[in-house]
N, CA and C atoms as a LAMMPS dump frame, in Angstrom:
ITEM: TIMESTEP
0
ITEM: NUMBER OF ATOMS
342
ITEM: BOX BOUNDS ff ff ff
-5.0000000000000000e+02 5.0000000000000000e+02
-5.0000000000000000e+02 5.0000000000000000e+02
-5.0000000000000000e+02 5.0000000000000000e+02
ITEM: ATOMS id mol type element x y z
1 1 1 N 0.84 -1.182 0
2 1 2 C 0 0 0
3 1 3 C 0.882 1.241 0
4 2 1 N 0.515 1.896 -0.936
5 2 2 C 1.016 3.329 -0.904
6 2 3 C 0.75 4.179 0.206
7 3 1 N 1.887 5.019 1.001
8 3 2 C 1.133 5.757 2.14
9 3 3 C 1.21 7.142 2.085
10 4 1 N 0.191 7.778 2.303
11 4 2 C 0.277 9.841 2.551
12 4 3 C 0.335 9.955 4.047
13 5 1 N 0.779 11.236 3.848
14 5 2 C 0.847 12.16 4.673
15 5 3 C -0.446 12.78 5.019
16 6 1 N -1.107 13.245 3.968
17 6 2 C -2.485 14.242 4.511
18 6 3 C -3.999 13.629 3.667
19 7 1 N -4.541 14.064 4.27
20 7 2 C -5.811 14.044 3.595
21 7 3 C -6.186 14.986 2.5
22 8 1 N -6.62 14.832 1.357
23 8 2 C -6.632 16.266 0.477
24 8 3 C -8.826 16.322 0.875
25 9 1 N -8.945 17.596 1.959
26 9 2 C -10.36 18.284 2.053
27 9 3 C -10.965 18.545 0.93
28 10 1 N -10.529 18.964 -0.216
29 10 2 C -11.052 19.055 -1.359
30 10 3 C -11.926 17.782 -2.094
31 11 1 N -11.075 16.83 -1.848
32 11 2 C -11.857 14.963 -2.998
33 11 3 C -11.709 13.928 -1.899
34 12 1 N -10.81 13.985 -0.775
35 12 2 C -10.927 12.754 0.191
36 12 3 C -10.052 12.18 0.079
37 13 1 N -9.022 12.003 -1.223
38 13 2 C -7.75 11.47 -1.327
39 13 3 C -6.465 11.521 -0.895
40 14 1 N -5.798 10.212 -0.235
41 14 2 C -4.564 11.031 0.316
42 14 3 C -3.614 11.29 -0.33
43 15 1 N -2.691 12.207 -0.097
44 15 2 C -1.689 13.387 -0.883
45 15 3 C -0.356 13.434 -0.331
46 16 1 N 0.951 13.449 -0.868
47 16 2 C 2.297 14.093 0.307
48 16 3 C 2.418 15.23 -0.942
49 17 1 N 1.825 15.892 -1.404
50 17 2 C 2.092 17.307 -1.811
51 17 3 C 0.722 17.799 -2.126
52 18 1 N 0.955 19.316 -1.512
53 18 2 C -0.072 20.174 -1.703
54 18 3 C 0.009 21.445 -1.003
55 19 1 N -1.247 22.047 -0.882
56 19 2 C -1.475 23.633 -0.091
57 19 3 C -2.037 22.789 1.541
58 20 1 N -2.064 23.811 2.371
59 20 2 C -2.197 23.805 3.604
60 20 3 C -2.29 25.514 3.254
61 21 1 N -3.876 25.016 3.855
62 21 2 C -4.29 26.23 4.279
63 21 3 C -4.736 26.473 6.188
64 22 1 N -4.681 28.241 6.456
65 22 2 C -4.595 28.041 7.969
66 22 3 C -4.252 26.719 8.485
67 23 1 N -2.804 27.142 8.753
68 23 2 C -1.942 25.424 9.95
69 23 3 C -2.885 24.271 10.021
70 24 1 N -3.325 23.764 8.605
71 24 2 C -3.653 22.755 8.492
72 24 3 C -5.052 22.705 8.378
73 25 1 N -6.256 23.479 8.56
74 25 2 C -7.677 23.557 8.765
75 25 3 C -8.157 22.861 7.374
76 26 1 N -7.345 23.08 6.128
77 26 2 C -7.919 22.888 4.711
78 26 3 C -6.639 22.182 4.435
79 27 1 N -6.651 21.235 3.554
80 27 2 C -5.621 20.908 2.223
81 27 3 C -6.173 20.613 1.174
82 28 1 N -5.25 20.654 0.015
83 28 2 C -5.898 20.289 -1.337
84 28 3 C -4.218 19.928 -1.958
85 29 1 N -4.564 19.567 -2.742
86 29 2 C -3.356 18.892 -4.166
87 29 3 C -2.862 19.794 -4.979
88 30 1 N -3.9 20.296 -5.825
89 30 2 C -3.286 21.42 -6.69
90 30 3 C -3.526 22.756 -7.015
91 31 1 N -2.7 23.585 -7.835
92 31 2 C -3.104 24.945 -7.783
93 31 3 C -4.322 25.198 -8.232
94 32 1 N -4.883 24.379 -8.964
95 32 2 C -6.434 24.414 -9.278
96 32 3 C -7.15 24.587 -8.488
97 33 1 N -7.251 23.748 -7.324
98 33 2 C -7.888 23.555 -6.372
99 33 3 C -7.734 24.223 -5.592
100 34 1 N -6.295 24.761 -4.99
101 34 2 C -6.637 25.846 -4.288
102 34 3 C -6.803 27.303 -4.262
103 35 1 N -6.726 27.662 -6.072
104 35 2 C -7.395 28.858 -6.259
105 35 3 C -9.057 29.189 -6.033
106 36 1 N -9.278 27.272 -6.379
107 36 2 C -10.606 27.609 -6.024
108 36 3 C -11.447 27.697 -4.81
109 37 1 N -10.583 27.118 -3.813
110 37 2 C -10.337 27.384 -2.506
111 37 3 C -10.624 28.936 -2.415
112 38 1 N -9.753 28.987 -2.354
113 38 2 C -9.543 31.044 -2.195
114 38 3 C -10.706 31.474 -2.945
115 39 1 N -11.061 31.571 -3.931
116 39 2 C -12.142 32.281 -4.744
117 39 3 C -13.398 32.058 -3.716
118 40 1 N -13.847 30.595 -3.544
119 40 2 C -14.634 30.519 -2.681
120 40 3 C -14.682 31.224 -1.724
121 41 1 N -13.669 31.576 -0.83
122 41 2 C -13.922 32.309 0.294
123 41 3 C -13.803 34.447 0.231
124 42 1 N -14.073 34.243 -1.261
125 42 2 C -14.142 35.796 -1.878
126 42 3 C -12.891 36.36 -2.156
127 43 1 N -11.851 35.873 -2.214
128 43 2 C -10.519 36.893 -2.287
129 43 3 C -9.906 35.999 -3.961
130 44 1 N -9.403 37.429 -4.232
131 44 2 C -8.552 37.135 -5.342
132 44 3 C -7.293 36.366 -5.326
133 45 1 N -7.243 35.066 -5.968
134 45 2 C -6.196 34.398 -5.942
135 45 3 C -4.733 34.933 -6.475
136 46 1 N -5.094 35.989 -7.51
137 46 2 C -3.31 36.309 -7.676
138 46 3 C -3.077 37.83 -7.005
139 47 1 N -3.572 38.032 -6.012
140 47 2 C -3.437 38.839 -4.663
141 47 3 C -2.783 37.939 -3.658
142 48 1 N -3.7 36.94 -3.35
143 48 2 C -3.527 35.983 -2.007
144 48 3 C -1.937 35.065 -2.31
145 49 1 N -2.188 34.662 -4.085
146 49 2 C -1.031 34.159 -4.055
147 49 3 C 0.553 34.986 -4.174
148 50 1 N 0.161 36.723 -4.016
149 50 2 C 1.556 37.715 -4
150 50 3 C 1.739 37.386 -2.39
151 51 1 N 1.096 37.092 -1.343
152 51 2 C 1.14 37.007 -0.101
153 51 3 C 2.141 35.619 0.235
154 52 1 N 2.409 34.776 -0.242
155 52 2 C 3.618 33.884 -0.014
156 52 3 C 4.516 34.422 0.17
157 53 1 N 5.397 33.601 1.514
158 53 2 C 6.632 34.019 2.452
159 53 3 C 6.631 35.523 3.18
160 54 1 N 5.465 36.299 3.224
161 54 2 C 4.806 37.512 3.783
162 54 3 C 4.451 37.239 5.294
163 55 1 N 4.476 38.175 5.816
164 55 2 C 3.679 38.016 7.36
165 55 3 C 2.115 37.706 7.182
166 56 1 N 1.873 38.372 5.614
167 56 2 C 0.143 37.968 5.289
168 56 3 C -0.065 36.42 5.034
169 57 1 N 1.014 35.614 4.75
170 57 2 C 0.762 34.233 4.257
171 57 3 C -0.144 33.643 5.098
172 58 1 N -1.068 33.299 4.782
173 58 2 C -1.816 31.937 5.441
174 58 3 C -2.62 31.064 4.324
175 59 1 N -1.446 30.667 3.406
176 59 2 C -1.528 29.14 3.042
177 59 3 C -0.186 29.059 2.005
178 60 1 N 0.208 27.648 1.852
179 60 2 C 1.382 27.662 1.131
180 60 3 C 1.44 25.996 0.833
181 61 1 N 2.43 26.086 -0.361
182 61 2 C 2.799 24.761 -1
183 61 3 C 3.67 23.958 -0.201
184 62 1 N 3.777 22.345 -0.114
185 62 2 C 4.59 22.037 0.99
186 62 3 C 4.661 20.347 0.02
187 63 1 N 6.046 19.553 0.221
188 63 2 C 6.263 18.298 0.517
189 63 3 C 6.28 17.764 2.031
190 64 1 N 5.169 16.901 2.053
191 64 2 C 5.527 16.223 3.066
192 64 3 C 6.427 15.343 2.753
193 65 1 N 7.179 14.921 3.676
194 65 2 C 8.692 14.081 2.757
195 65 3 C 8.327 12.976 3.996
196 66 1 N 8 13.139 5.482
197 66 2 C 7.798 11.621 6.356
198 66 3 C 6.388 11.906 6.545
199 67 1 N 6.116 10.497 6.876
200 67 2 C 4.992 9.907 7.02
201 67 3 C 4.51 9.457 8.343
202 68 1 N 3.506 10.311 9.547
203 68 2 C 3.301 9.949 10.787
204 68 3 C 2.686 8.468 10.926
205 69 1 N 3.417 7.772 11.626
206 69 2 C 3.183 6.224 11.655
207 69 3 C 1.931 6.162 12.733
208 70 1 N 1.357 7.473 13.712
209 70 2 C 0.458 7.286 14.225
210 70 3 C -1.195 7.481 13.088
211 71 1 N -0.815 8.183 12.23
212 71 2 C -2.028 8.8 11.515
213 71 3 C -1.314 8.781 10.166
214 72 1 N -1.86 7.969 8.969
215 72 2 C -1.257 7.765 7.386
216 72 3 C -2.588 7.972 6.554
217 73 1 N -2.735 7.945 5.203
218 73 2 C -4.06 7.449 4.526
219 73 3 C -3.529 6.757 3.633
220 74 1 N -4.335 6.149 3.081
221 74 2 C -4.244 5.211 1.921
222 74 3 C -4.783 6.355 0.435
223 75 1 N -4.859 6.196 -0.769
224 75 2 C -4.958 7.131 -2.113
225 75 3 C -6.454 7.368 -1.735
226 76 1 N -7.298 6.33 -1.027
227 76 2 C -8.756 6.421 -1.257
228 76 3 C -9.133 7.052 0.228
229 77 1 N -8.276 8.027 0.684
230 77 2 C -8.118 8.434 2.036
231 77 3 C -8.934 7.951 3.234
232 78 1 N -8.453 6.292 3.242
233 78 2 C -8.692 6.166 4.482
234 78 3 C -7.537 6.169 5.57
235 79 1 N -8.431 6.466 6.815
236 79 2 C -7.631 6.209 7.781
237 79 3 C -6.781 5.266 8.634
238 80 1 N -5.115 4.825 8.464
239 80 2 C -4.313 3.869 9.176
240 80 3 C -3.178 4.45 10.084
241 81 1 N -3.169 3.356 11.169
242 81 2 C -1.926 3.424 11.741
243 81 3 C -1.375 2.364 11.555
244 82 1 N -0.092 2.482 12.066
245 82 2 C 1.191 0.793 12.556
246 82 3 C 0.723 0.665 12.986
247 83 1 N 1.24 -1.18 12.898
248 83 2 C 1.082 -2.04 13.764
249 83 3 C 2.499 -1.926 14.729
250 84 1 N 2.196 -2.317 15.914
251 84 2 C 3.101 -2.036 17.207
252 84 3 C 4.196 -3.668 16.688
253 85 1 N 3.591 -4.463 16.333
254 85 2 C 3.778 -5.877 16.19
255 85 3 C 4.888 -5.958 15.086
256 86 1 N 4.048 -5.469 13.864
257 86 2 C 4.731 -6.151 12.464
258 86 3 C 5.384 -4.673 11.556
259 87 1 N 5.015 -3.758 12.228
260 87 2 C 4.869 -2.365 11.632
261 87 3 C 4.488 -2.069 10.296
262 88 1 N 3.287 -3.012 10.045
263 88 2 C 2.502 -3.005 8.845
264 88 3 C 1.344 -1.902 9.22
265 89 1 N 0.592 -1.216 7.827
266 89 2 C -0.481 -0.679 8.069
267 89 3 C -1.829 -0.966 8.825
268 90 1 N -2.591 -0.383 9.583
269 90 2 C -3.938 -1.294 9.913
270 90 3 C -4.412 -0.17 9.577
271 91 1 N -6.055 -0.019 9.088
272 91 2 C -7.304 0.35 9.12
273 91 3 C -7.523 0.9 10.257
274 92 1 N -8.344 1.826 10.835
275 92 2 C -8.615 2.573 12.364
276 92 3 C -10.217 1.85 12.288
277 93 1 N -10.507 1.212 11.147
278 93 2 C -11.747 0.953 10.989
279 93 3 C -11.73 -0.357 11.106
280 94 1 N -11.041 -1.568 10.822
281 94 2 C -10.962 -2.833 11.205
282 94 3 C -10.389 -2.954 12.509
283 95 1 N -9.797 -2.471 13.311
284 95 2 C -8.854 -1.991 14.457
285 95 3 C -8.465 -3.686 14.904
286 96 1 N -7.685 -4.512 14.196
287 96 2 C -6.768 -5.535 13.502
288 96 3 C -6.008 -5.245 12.497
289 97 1 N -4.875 -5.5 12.812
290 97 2 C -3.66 -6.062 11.864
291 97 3 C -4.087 -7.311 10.787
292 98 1 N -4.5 -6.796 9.094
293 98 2 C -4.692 -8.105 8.314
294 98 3 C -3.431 -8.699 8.562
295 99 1 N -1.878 -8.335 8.467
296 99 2 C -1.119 -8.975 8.667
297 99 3 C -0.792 -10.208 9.785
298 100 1 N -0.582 -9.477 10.891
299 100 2 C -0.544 -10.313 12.098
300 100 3 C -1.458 -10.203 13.124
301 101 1 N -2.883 -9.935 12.864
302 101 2 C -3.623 -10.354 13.853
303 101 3 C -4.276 -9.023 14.922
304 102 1 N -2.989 -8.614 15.061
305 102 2 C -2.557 -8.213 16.733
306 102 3 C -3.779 -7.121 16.469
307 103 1 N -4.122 -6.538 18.081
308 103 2 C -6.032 -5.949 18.029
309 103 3 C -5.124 -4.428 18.035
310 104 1 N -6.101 -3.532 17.822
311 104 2 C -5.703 -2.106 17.599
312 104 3 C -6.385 -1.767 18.744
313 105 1 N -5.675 -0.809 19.587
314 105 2 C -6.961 -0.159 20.755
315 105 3 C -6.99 1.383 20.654
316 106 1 N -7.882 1.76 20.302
317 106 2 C -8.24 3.108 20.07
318 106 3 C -8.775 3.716 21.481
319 107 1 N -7.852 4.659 21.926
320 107 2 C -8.076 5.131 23.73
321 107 3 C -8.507 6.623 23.053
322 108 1 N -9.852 6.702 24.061
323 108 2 C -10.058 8.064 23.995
324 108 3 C -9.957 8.445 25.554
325 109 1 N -9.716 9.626 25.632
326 109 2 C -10.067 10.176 26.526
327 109 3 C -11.163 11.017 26.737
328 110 1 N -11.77 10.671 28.359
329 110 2 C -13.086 11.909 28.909
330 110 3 C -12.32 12.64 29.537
331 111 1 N -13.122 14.046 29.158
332 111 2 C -12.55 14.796 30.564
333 111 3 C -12.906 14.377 31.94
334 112 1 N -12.307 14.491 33
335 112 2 C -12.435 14.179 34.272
336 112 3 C -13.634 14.934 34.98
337 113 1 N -14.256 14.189 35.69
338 113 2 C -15.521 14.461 36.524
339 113 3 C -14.905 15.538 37.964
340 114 1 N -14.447 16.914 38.705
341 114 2 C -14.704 16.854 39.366
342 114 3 C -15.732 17.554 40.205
């Protein structure tokens, strides 16, 4: 299995290149997409895009080059982590290793009662 870095918000697919918009709130893949990003939210894209490496920047092109072994996607952006076991991919949705078995435990936390 091929692995990403991000989710692209735009189609659902996962991506290791693209825009990040506001520290992560939006991503998308390409300049297509995220002009149309921007247009959507009323501003002119070859304004917004003179704002790169500016104190005004809030969004920019990026390689993700590693891959968080707690949180990955697959092309059809679903959600995996390692396995602790085999350090193969698992599903957050089968929460098993097809490889070796071993169970996935997904801990949430409550806030505390006092």
């Amino acid at each position: 299995m091929k692995k990403y870095a991000r989710k692209s918000d735009f189609n659902g697919k996962g991506i290791n290149q693209g825009y990040i918009f506001n520290d992560g709130q939006y991503y998308c893949q390409t300049e297509k997409q995220a002009k149309e990003y921007v247009e959507s939210k009323g501003f002119n894209w070859k304004e917004e895009k003179q704002k790169f490496n500016t104190k005004n920047e809030w969004f920019y092109f990026t390689l993700w080059e590693e891959i968080d072994t707690e949180e990955l996607f697959d092309i059809e952006g679903n959600v995996y982590t390692t396995c602790v076991e085999c350090n193969e991919p698992v599903n957050l949705e089968l929460k098993k290793c097809e490889s070796c078995f071993t169970s996935i435990y997904i801990i949430t936390l409550s806030p505390s009662k006092t």
